[in-house]
C-alpha positions as CSV (number, residue, x, y, z in Angstrom):
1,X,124.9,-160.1,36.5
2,X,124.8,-157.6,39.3
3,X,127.8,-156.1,38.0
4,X,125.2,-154.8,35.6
5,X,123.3,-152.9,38.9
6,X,126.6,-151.4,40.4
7,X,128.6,-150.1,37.0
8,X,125.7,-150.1,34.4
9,X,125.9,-151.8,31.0
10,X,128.0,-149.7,29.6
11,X,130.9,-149.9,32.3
12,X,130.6,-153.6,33.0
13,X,133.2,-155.8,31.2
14,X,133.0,-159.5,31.1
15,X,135.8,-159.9,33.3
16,X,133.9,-157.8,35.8
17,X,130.8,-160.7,35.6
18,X,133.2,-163.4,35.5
19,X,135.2,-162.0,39.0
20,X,132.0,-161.6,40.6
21,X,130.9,-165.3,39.3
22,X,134.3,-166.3,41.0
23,X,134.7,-168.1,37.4
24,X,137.3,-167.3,34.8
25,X,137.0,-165.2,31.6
26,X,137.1,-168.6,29.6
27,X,134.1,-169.8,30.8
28,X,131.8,-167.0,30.2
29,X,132.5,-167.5,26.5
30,X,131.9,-171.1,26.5
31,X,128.0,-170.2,27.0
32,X,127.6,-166.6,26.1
33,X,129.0,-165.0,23.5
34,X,128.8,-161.4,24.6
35,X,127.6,-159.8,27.6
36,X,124.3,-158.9,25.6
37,X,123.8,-162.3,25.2
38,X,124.1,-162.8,28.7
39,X,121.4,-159.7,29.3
40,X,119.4,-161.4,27.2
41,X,119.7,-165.0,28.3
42,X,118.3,-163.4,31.3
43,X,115.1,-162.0,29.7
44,X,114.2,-164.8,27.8
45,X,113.9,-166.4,31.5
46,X,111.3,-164.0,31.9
47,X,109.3,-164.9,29.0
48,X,109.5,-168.6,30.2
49,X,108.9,-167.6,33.7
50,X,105.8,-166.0,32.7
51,X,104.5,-168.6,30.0
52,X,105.3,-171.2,32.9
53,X,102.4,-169.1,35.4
54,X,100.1,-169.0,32.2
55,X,99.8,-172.5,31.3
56,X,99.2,-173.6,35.2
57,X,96.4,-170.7,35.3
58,X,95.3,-171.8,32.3
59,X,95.1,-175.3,33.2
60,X,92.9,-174.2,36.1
61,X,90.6,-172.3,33.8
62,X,91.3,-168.6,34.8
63,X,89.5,-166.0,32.7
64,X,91.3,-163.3,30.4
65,X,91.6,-161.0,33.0
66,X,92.9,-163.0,35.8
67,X,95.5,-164.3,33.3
68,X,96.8,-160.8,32.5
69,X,96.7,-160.2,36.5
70,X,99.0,-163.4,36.6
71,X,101.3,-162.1,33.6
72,X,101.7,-158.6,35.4
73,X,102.4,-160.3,38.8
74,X,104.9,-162.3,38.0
75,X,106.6,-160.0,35.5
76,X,106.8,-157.1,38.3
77,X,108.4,-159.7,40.7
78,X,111.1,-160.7,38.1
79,X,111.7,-157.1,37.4
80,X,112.2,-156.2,41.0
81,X,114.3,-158.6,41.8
82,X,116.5,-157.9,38.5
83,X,116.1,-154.3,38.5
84,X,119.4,-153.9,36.3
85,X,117.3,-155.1,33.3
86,X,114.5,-152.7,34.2
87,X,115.9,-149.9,31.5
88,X,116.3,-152.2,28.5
89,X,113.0,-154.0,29.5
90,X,111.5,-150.6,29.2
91,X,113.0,-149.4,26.2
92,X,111.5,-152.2,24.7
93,X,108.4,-150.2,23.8
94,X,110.0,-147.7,21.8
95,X,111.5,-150.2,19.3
96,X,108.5,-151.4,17.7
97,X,109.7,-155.2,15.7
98,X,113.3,-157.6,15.1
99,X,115.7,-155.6,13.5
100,X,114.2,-151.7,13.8
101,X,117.2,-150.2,13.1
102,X,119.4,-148.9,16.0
103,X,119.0,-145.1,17.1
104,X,121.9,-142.6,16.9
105,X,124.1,-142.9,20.6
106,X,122.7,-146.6,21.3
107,X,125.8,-148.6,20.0
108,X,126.9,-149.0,23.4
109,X,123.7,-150.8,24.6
110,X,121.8,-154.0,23.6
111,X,119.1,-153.9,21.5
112,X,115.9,-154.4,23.2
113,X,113.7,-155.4,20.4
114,X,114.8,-158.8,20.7
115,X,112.2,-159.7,23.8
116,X,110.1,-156.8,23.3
117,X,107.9,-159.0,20.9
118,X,107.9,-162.0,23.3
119,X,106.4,-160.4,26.4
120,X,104.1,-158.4,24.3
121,X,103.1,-161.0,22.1
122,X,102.0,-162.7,25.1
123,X,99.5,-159.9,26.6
124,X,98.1,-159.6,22.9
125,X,97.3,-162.9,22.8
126,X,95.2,-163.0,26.0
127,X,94.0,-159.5,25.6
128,X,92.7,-161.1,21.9
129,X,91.2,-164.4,23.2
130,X,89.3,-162.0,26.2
131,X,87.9,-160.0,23.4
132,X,86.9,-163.4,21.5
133,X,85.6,-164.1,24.8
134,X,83.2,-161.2,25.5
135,X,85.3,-160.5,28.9
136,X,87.6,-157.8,27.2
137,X,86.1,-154.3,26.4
138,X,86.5,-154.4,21.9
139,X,85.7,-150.6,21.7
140,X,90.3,-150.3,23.0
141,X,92.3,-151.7,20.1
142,X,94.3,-154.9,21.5
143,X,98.1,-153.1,20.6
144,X,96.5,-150.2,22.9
145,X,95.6,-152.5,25.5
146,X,99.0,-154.1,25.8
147,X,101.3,-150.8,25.0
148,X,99.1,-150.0,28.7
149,X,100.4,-152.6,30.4
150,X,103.8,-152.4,29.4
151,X,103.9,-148.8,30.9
152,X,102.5,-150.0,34.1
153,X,106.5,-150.6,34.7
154,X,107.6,-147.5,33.7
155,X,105.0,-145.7,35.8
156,X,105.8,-147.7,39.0
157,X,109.6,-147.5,38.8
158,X,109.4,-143.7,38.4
159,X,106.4,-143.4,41.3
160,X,107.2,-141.5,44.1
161,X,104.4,-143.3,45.7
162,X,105.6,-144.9,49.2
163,X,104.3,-148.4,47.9
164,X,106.8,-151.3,46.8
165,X,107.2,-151.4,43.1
166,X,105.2,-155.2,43.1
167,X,102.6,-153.5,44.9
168,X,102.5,-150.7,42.8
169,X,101.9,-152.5,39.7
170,X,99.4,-155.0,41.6
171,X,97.1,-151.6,42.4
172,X,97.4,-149.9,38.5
173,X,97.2,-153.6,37.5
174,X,93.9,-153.7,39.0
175,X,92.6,-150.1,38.0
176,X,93.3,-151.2,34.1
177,X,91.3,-154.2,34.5
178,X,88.7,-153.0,35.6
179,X,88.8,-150.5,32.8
180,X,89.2,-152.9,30.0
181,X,86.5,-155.6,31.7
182,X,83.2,-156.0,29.5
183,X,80.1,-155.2,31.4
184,X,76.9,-156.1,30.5
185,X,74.7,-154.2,28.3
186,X,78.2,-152.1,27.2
187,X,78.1,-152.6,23.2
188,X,79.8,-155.0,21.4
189,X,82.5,-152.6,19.9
């Protein structure tokens, strides 16, 4: 999969993977049937990845807010350590559902709308159940609220701050929180 990192999508063949893997051509087809399925296999491990985190802070009762903390967290350490799927993780936003058609020049890449809804769907959830709650500011529309932390990953891998990209997002992670956190007395929406 790092073939992906050196050549880019485009370039990378599946006997490129396969060489790397030290595995032959065959094999690769026996689970994947296309390098985008590979790609994606690979970000559907980041949906689990992050549903895993949930359910254990969850289980110990965290509020709305420290669940999207935990969802950003362990979202920006799977992006940095697969940075390769960084561009079709953040081209995700501009598709907006399954099966938006393709735009013009983008035959040669995979089609991000296919886990754009599962991470997404996620943050909705939470940032719903913290408005439920009373925790979550309901004067921001939820789809605003989670479009914002979506581009938390776009603004730190672009930053020309001197901060590692996990710290990056843990510091505007913290800044939106605080901006979408219900205080007392603030009106009901």
């Amino acid at each position: 999969i790092s073939e992906f990192s050196k050549k880019g999508y485009k370039e990378t063949s599946v006997a490129d993977i396969m060489a790397a893997a030290d595995l032959g051509i065959g094999t690769f087809y026996n689970y994947f049937a296309s390098k985008e399925e590979l790609l994606f296999s690979l970000l559907g491990r980041l949906g689990e990845t992050i549903c895993i985190a949930l359910t254990e802070a969850r289980a110990a009762e965290r509020s709305s807010l420290e669940l999207l903390e935990v969802g950003a967290r362990v979202t920006a350490k799977f992006l940095d350590e697969n940075r390769f799927v960084m561009p079709l993780f953040l081209s995700a936003s501009q598709h907006k559902a399954q099966g938006a058609p393709p735009q013009e020049g983008t035959e040669d890449k995979p089609h991000p709308s296919r886990m754009a809804p599962q991470v997404k769907r996620v943050f909705t959830e939470i940032i719903r159940e913290g408005q439920e709650a009373g925790e979550i500011r309901r004067d921001v529309p939820v789809d605003l609220i989670a479009e914002m932390f979506h581009s938390l990953y776009q603004a730190a891998a672009f930053s020309q701050l001197e901060l590692s990209f996990q710290e990056n997002i843990a510091l505007k992670t913290r800044l939106l929180l605080d901006g979408i956190r219900r205080r007392d007395g603030q009106p009901e929406g």
